[in-house]
C-alpha positions in Angstrom: 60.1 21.6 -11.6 60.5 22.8 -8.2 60.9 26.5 -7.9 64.5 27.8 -6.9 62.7 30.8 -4.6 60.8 29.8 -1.6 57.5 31.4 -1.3 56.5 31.5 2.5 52.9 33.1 1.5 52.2 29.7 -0.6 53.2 27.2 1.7 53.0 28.0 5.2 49.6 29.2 4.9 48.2 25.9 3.1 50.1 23.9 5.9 49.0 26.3 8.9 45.0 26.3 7.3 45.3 22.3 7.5 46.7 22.2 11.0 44.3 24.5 12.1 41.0 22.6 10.5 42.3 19.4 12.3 42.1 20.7 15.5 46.2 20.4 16.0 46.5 23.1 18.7 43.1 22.7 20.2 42.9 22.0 24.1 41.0 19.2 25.3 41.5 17.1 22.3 40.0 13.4 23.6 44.0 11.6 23.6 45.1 14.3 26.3 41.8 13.8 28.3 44.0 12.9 31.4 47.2 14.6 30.4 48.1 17.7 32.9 47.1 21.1 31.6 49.1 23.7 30.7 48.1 27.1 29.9 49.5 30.8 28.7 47.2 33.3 28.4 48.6 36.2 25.6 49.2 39.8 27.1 46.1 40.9 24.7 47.3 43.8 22.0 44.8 46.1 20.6 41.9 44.9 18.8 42.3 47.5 16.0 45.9 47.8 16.0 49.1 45.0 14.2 52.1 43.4 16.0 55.1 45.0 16.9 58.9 44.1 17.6 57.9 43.5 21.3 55.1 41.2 20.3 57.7 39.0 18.1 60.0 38.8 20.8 56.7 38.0 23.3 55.0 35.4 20.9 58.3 33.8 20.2 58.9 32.7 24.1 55.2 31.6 24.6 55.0 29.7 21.5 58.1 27.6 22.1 57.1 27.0 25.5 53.4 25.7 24.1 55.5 23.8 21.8 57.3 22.1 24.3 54.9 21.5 26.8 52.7 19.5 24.1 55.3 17.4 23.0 55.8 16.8 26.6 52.5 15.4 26.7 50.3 17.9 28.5 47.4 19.5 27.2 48.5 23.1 26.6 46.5 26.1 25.2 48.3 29.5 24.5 44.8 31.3 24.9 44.6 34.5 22.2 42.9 37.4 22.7 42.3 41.2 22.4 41.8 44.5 24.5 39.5 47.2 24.2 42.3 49.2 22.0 40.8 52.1 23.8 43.4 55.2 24.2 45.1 53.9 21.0 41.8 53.6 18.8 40.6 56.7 20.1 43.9 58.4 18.6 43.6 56.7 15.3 39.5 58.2 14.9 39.9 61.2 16.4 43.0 61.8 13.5 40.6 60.7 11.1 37.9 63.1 12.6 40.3 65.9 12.3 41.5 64.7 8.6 37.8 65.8 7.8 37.3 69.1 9.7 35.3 67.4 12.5 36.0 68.2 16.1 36.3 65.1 18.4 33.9 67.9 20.7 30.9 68.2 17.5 30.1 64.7 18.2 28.2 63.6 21.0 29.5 60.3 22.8 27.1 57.7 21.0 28.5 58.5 17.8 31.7 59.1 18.3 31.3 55.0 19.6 29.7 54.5 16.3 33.2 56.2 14.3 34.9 54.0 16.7 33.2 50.7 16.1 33.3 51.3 12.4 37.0 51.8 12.7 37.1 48.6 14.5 35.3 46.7 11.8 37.7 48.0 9.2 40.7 46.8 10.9 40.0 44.1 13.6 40.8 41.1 12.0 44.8 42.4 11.3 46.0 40.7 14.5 45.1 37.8 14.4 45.6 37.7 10.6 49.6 38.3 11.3 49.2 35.4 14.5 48.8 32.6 12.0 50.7 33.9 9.5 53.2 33.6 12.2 52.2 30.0 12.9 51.4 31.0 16.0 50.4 28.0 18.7 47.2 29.5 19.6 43.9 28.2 20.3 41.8 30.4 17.7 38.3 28.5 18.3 38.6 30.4 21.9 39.9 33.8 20.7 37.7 36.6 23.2 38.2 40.2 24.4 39.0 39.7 27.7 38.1 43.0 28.8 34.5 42.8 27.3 34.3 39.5 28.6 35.1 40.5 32.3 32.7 43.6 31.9 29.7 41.8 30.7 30.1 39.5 33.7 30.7 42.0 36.6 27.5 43.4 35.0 25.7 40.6 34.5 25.8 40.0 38.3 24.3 43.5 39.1 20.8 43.7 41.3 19.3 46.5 43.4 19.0 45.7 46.7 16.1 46.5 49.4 17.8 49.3 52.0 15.9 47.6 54.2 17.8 44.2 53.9 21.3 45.6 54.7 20.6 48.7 56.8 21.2 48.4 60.3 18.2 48.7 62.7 19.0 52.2 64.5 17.5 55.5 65.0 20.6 56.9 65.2 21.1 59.4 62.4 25.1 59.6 61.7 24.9 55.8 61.7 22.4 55.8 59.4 24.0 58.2 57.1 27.0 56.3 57.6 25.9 52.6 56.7 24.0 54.9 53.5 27.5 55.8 52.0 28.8 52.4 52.8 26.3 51.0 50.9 26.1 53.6 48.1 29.7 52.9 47.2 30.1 49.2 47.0 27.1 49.7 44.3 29.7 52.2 42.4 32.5 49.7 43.1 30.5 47.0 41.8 28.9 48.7 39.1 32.3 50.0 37.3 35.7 49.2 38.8 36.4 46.4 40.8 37.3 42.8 39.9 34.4 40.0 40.8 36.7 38.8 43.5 37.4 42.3 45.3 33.3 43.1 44.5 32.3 40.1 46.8 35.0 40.8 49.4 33.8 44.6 49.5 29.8 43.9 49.9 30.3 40.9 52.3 32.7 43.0 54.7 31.7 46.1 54.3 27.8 45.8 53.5 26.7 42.6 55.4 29.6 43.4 57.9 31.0 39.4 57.4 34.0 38.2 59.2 36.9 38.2 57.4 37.0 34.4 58.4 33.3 33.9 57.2 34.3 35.8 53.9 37.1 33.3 53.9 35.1 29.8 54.1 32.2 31.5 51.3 35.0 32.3 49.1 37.1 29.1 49.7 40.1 31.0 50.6 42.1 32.5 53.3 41.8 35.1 55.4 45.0 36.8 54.4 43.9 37.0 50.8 40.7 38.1 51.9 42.5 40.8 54.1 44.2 41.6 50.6 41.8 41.7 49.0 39.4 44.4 50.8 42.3 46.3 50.8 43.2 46.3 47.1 39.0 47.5 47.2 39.4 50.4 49.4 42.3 51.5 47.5 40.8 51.7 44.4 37.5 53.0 46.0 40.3 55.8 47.6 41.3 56.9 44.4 38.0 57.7 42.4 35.9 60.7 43.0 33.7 59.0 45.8 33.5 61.7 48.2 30.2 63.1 47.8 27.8 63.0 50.6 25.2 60.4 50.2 21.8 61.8 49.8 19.1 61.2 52.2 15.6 60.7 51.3 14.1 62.0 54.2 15.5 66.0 53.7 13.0 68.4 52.5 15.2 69.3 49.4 15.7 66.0 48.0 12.4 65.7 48.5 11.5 68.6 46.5 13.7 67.2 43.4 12.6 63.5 43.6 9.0 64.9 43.7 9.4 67.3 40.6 11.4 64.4 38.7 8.3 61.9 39.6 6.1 64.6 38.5 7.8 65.1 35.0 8.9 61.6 34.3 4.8 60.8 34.4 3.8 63.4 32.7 6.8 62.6 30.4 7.6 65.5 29.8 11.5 65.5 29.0 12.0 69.2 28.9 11.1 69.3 32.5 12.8 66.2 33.3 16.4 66.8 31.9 16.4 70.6 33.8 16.8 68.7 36.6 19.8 66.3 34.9 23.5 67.4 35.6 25.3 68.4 32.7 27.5 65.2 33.2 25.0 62.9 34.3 25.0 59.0 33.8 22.3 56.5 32.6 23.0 52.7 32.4 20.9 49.7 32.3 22.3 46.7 34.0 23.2 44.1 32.5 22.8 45.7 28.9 25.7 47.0 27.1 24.0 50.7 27.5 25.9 53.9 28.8 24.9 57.3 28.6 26.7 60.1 29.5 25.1 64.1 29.9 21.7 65.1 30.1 22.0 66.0 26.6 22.1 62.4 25.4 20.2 61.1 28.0 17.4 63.6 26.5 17.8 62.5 22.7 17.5 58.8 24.6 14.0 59.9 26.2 12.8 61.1 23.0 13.7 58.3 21.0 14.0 54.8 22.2 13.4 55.9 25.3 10.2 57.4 24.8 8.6 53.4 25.6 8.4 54.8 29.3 5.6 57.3 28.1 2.6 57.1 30.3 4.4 55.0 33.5 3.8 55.4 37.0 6.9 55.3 39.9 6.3 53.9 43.3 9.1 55.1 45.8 11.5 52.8 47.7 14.9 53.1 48.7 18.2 50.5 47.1 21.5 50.7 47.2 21.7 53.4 49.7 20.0 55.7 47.4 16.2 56.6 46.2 14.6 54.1 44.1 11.2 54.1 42.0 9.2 51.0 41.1 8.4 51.7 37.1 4.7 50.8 36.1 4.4 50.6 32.4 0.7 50.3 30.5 -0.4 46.6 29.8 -2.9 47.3 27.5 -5.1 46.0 29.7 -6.0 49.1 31.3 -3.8 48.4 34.0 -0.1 49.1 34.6 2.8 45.6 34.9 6.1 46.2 36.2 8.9 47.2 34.0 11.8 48.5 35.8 13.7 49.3 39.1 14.9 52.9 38.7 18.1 53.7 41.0 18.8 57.4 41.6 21.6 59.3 42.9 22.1 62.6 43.5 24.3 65.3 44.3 23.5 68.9 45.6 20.7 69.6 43.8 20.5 67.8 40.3 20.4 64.4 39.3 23.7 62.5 38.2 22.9 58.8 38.4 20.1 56.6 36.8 20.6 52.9 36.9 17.6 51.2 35.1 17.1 47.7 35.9 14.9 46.2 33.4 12.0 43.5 34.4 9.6 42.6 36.6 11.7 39.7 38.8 12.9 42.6 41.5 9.6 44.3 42.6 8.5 41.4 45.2 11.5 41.9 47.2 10.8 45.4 47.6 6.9 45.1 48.4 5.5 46.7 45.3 2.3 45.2 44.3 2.5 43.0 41.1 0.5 45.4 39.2 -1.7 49.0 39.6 -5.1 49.5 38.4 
């Protein structure tokens, strides 16, 4: 007997589970091999958070126009996807955090990021959930964050470079200082806040000092957009807390610290080493997911998993406009093999950045020897 209430729940997810598992909104299916793509990429909504009224209205336009465009004949793909949910999810734990008593401030970063991630496993998977019990067009066998996605791959692309290779030649000093900074800042651009496109455009202009129409051919675009797209760089350069003046290697005071932070970084001695830490210094370890903020953490790191570095050596260089060290780790061979490139910076008289890039494929570019007795 056929029941006098429809039940949604029952049926449309039976029907929307077969469509799925035959591969119905799939892009490049082998019929549509030479049909014209088309393709919408969803605004992302928050990994831990569910749809609202102004993502019904949203999914509703995209999905008829997917709709349309396949029955037109094109291979379409309405491309899903989530952000970072970070001011939202950090709302959500911190009022869980204060549900218990618990201070957002009692925790340090790393595990507030582990409160956060737990969150994120609890409650994840509601989106996209609600998309197909929407019947949403989407193409869920390419569902990404596309904001993890585009951060892994700016840092992926990451590499200390020689001084030497994109200093100018000159003896004059304000030049030097100059082409220093330059340097220094299109490794912070790179390193945290500028799209792959803008990166390039910044180094090769500002760095290798490219014409814009040489820029232009590399890139396989014009010279307008390359124009644009330095600008859009400096801009955002503008805005962030850049100003500092770059530190040179060759003044007696920097000197004095990089010697004392050789010194205890040797003798590993971490009480020594994190005195000489700013309070709100950053560690990172290109291309690794790895970020540490304060000398505090950056401490319980040495201590812990960090505490692999006992016994090293550091040779001195210069990259990215600021000091270097060539890292020498024991071989158990009685020698020392290569382990990391070590990119300092500084500012007054304490330490507030160290870039760790892991692995022995950088040290012939900078002349270090492939291994110390």
């Amino acid at each position: 007997m056929i029941e006098k209430t429809y039940q949604p729940g029952e049926v449309e997810g039976r029907i929307y589970k077969a469509w799925e598992d035959a591969g119905a909104f799939r892009a490049g299916r082998p019929e549509r091999a030479k049909a014209a793509p088309y393709c919408i990429v969803i605004p992302p909504p928050n990994v831990t958070g569910t749809l609202h009224m102004g993502h019904a209205f949203q999914h509703t336009l995209m999905d008829a126009l997917t709709r349309y465009q396949r029955m037109r004949g094109r291979d379409t793909l309405w491309q899903p996807g989530t952000d970072h949910a970070g001011i939202a999810t950090q709302m959500v734990v911190e009022r869980q955090l204060n549900a218990q008593g618990i201070k957002r401030t009692d925790l340090t970063r790393a595990d507030f990021l582990e409160r956060v991630w737990r969150w994120k496993e609890q409650s994840g998977g509601i989106i996209s959930a609600q998309m197909r019990r929407l019947d949403a067009f989407h193409g869920f066998e390419r569902f990404t964050n596309p904001v993890a996605d585009a951060l892994a791959e700016r840092l992926a692309g990451l590499a200390p470079m020689p001084d030497a290779r994109v200093l100018p030649e000159t003896s004059d000093p304000a030049e030097l200082a100059a082409s220093k900074e330059t340097v220094r800042l299109a490794f912070v651009a790179a390193l945290q806040c500028l799209p792959a496109r803008q990166r390039a455009v910044l180094i090769l202009r500002e760095v290798l000092r490219w014409q814009a129409a040489e820029v232009a051919e590399l890139l396989e675009t014009s010279v307008a957009s390359v124009n644009s797209a330095l600008q859009r760089a400096r801009a955002t350069m503008s805005a962030r807390d850049a100003d500092a003046p770059v530190t040179d290697v060759a003044t007696g005071d920097q000197r004095e610290l990089l010697a004392r932070y050789v010194d205890a970084f040797e003798r590993y001695d971490i009480a020594s080493l994190v005195s000489l830490l700013h309070e709100e210094a950053v560690m990172t370890m290109p291309p690794f997911d790895f970020w540490l903020r304060g000398s505090a953490e950056m401490a319980r790191f040495f201590v812990g998993p960090g505490s692999e570095c006992r016994d090293s050596r550091l040779l001195a260089t210069s990259a990215n406009g600021c000091p270097a060290f060539g890292q020498y780790h024991p071989d158990g061979q009685g020698g020392r093999a290569p382990w990391a490139l070590q990119v300092i910076e500084i500012s007054g008289d304490k330490i507030t950045g160290h870039h760790n890039f892991i692995g022995p494929q950088m040290f012939e570019a900078f002349g270090f020897p492939a291994r110390l007795d």
